[in-house]
N, C-alpha and C positions, 0 to 999 in steps of 0.2 A: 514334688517328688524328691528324695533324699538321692543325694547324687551318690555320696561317700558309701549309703547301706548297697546299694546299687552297685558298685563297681566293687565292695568287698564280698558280699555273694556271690558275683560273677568270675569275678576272681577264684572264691572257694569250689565252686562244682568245675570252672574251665581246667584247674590243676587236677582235679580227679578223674575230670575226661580224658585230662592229655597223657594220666598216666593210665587210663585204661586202654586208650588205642592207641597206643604205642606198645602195651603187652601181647595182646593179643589181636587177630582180625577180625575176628568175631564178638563185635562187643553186646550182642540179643546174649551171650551168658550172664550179664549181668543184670537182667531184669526179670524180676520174679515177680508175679500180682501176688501169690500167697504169701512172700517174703514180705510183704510192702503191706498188705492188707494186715500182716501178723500185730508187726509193729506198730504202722500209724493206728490200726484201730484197736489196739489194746492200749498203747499210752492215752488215744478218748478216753477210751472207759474208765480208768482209772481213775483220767482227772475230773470226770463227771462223778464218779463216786466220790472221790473225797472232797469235790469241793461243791458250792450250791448251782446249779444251771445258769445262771444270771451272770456271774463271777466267769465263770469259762466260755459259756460265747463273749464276753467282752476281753477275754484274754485272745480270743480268735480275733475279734474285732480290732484287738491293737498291735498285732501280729502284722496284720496288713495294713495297719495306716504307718508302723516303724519303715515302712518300703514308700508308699505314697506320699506319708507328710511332709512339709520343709518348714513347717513351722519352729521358728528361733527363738525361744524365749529372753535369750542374752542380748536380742537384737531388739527386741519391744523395751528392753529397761528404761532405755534412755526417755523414749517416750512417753511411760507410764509414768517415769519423775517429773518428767515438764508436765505431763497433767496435775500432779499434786502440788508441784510448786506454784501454777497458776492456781490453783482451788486456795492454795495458802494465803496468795493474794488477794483472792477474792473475799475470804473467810474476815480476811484482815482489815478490808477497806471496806466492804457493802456491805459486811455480815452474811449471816447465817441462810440469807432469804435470798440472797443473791448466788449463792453457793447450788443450792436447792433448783435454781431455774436454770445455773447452769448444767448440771446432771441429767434433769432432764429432756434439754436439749439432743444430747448426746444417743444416737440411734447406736443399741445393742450395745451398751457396754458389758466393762469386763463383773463380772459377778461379783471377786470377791470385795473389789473396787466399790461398788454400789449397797454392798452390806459393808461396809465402813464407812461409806457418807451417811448410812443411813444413821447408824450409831454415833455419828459426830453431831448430826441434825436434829439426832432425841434429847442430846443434852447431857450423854454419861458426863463422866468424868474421866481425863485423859487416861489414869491407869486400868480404869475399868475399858476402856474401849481396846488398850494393849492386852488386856488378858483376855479378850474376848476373841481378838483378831488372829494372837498368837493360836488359840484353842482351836480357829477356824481353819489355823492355814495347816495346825499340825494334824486336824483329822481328815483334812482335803489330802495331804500326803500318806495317809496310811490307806485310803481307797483308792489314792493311783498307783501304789506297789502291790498291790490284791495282783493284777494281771501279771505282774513279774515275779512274781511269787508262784503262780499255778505254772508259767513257763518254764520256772526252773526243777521244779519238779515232775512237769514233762520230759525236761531235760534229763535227770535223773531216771526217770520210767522206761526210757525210748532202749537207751541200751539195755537194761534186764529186761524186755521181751524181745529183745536181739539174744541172748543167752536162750530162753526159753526157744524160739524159733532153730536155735541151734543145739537144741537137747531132741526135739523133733524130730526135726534132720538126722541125727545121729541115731534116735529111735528106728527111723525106716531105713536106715541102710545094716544095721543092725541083723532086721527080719530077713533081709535080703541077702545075708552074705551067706553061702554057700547057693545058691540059685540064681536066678537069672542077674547077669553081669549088669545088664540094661537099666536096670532097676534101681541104681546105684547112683543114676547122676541126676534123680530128681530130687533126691533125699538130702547128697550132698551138695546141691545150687540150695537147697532152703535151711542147710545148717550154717553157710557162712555167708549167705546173700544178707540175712537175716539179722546180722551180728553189724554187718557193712551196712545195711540202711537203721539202724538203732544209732549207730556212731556217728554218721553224717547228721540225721536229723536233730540230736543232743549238740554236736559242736557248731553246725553249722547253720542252726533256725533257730531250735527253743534258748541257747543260752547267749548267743550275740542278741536277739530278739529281748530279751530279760534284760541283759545289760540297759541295752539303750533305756529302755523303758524307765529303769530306775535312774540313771543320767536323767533322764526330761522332768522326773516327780521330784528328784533334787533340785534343779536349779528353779523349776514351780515354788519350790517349798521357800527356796529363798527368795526369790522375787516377792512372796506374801507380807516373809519379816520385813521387806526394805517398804514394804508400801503401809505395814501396819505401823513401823517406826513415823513414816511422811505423816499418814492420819493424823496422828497423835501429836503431832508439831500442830498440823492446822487445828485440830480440835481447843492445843494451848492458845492459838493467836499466835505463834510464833511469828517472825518476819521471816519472809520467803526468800531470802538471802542465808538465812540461818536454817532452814528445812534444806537448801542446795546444798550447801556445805555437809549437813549431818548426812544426808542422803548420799552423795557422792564418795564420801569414806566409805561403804561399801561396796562402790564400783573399781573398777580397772581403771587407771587411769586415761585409757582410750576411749573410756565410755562417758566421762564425768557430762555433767548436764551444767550449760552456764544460761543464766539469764537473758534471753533474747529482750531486744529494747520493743517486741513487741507484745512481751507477756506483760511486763508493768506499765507500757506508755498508756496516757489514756486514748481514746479514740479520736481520730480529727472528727471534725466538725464538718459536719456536709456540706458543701458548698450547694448554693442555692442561686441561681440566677438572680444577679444585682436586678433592680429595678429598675426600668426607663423611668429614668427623669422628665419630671412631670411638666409640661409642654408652657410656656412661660406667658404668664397671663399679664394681659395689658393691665397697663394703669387707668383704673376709673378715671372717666373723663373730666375734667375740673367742672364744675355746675358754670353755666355761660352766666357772666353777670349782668346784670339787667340795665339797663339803659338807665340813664343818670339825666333824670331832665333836667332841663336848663332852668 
């Protein structure tokens, strides 16, 4: 669970609570179902019109994992290098076939990770495997900005049927002025309740909500180039000293990745229970010699 979206949401509606009952005693004026139905379900429609059904429930879909997820991509980097640096080594010393069984090994890797071994294992050639991986990582980032792109234009939508719900509002009290006085405070709770839930849901869901999204597709998008640059060292045979170093220029310095003495040492040698020594055989007996007659 994301702590920080968590306590800046909290944050956002506890400030509009504390300024609602602190105005008033009666804070049931501030909830209207037709206000609230206006809105939320006119910014749906819209964004089911203009965008394809697939595309807006998965904008729905990452809406609610921006609150649940804590997944760090700046925090896997380091990790993801020390895999490449050891694949570099292996690439380097066992070849190609050793690379391949270590891959396989590996329960659920990462995707774009294993369509780059697989391109290193077909035999391109290292710039062909960089344009291929570059093309991969940049069409992987244009389908994870699709959800924060319809967010933002939720964003956009939410307050103009806050307008419209307060054209409404204004419509029926309209009808109603010189007549019943009564009639006046349904009309005006749904011309500015209306205007109030468009604005909150625009600043306070769909466009932090968009934000993040596109922070996570960026720092994804670079994490692809640092892994398709790593590739393309083990595809040359680089030395896996020379993949850390190129790799680590585009880290943080807090993040840099150093050769552990257990990615390149080779493996000890199992120990095997020495042998009982073998139980110590007599000396054949001398042949007895035979009487010496006289």
């Amino acid at each position: 669970m994301s702590v920080s979206t968590l306590i800046g949401l909290f944050a956002s509606f506890a400030l509009c609570a504390l300024a609602i009952v602190a105005s008033t005693d009666d804070v049931r004026l501030f909830f209207s179902l037709p206000s609230l139905v206006l809105v939320l379900g006119g910014t749906m429609a819209c964004a089911f019109a203009g965008y394809q059904a697939r595309y807006v429930w998965r904008a729905f879909g990452e809406l609610g994992r921006v609150v649940l997820s804590q997944r760090s991509v700046r925090r896997e980097l380091p990790v993801e290098i020390g895999k490449v640096i050891r694949w570099g080594y292996l690439a380097k010393s066992k070849g190609l076939q050793a690379l391949e069984d270590e891959i396989k090994k590996r329960p659920e890797p990462e995707p774009y990770l294993v369509y780059g071994i697989d391109l290193v294992l077909s035999g391109y050639e290292p710039e062909a495997i960089r344009a291929m991986l570059d093309n991969a990582a940049e069409s992987t980032h244009q389908r994870n900005t699709v959800p924060a792109m319809i967010l933002r234009s939720m964003a956009a939508t939410a307050p103009a049927f806050g307008m419209i719900g307060t054209l409404v509002g204004l419509a029926i009290m309209m009808q109603t002025v010189g007549g019943d006085a009564s009639a006046l405070g349904p009309g005006f709770a749904v011309a500015l309740l209306t205007t109030l839930y468009g604005l909150l849901l625009a600043r306070l869901v769909f466009l932090p909500a968009a934000s993040r999204l596109e922070q996570r597709a960026a720092i994804e998008r670079f994490r692809n180039h640092v892994a398709a640059e790593g590739l393309v060292l083990v595809a040359e045979r680089r030395n896996p000293r020379e993949i850390k170093d190129r790799m680590n220029s585009f880290l943080d310095p807090e993040l840099h990745v150093s050769i552990d003495t257990k990615l390149t040492a080779p493996a000890k040698p199992t120990q095997t229970p020495a042998a009982k020594p073998a139980a110590p055989t007599r000396p054949a007996a001398a042949p007895a010699k035979s009487p010496v007659r006289a």
